[in-house]
Structures are given as structure tokens and as C-alpha cells.
C-alpha positions as CSV (number, residue, x, y, z in Angstrom):
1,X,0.0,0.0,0.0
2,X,1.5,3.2,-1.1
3,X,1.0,6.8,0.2
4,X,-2.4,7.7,-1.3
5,X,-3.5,4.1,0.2
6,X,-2.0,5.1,3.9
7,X,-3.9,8.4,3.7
8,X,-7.2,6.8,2.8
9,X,-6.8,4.2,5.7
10,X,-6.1,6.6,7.7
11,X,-8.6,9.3,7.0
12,X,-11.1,5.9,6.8
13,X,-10.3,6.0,10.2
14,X,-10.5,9.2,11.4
15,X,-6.6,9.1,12.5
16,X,-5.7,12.3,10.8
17,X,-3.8,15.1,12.7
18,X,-5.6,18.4,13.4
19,X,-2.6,19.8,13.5
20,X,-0.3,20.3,10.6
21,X,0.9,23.7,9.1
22,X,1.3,23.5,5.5
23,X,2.0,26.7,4.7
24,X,4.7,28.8,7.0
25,X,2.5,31.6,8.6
26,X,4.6,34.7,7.4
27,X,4.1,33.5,3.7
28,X,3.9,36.6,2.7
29,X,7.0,37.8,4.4
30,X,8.8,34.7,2.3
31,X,7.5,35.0,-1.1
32,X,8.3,39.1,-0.6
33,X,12.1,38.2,0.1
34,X,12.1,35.2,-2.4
35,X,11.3,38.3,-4.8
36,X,14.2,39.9,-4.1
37,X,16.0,37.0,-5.4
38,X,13.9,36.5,-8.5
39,X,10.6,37.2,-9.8
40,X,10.7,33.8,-10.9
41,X,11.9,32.1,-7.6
42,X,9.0,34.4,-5.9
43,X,6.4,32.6,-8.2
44,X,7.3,29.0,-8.2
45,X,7.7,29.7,-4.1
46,X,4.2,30.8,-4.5
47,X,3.2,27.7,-6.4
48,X,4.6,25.5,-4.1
49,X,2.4,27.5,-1.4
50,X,-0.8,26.9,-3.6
51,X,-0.3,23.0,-3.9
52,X,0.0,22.8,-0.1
53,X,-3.0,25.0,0.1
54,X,-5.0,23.0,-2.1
55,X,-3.4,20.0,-0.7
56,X,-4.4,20.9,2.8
57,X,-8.4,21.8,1.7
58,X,-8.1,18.1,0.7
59,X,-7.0,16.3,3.8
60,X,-9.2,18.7,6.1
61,X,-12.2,17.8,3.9
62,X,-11.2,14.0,4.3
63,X,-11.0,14.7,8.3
64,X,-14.7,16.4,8.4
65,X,-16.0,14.3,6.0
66,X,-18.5,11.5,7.8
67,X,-17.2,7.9,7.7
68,X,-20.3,6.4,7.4
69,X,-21.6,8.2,5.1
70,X,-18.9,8.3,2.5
71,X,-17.1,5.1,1.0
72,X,-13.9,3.6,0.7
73,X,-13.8,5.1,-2.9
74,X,-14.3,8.2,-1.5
75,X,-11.0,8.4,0.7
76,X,-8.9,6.9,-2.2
77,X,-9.9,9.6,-4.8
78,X,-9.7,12.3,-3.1
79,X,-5.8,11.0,-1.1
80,X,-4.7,10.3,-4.4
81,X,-5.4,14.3,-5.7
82,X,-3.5,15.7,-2.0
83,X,-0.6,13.2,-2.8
84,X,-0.5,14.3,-6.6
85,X,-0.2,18.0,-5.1
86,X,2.2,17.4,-2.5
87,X,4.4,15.9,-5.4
88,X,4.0,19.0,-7.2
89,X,4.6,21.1,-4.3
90,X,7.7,19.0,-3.9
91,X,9.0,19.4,-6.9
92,X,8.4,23.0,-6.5
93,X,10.2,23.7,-3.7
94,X,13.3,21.3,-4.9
95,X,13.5,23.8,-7.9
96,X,13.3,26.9,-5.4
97,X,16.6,25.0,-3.6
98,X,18.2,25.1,-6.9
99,X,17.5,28.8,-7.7
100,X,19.1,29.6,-4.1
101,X,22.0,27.5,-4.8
102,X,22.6,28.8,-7.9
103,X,21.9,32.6,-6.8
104,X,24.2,32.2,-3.5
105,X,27.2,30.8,-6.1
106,X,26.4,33.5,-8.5
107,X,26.5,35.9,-5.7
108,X,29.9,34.2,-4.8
109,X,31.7,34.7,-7.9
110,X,30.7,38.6,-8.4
């Protein structure tokens, strides 16, 4: 059983934590000195935010959503679209450690 699978079983099960930030709470602050970097750092930073956003809405519908009420099927859809967006945001964010790699040896060798 993969990741979406764990997620269901464990939404299924009303196991899912109440509290988990997904987004750092001076986002604003962050994409604002991303900027300074690049525009273009700024907006895939930004990106990244929006898949955990989304991905969040997800998992706290799973959580609210009522067990007996709602099916197995249910909890496997909708895991599968918050894993698909947390690999996005992933890949994202491993792009956004590039761009600061590559700007802090730029920065180095000017």
C-alpha cells in the first residue's frame, strides 16, 4: 500500500492530525524576500504554497467528511489528488533550492 492508500486508511479512520501547518505563517514575508532573489523564484515559491493550500483543503475535507456516510472510494480519490499536489509542491520547492544554490554561487563569484 502506497502513500495515497495510507492516507485513505487513515482518513477511513478518522486518525488524521488536526494539526499540521502546510504553509509557513509569514508566507507573505517569504515569497516578498524570495522576490528579491527573482521574480521567478517568488512565483514558483508561491506555487509550491498553492499545492499545499490545495493539498491541505483536501485532507481537512477527508477529516470532516462523515465515515459512514462516505465510502472507501471516496477516501482513495480524493488522497490520491492531496498526494499528486504534494508531489507537485515538492518538486516546486526542490527547484526553489536550486534557484538559491545557484543565486548564492552566482552571488559568490561577483
Amino acid at each position: 500500500m502506497g502513500p495515497p492508500g495510507k492516507l485513505a486508511t487513515a482518513a477511513n479512520q478518522g486518525a488524521l492530525p488536526y494539526s499540521i501547518a502546510w504553509v509557513p505563517a509569514n508566507e507573505v514575508y517569504v515569497i516578498e524576500s524570495a522576490r528579491r532573489v527573482s521574480r521567478d523564484f517568488a512565483l514558483r515559491l508561491a506555487g509550491a504554497f498553492d499545492y499545499l493550500r490545495s493539498a491541505a483543503e483536501i485532507v481537512n475535507g477527508m477529516r470532516m467528511a462523515e465515515r459512514g456516510r462516505v465510502g472507501d472510494d471516496f477516501f482513495r480519490y480524493r488522497s490520491g489528488q492531496a498526494i499528486e499536489l504534494l508531489s507537485h509542491a515538492k518538486a516546486e520547492l526542490q527547484r526553489c533550492r536550486t534557484d538559491i544554490y545557484n543565486y548564492s554561487r552566482d552571488a559568490g563569484t561577483t
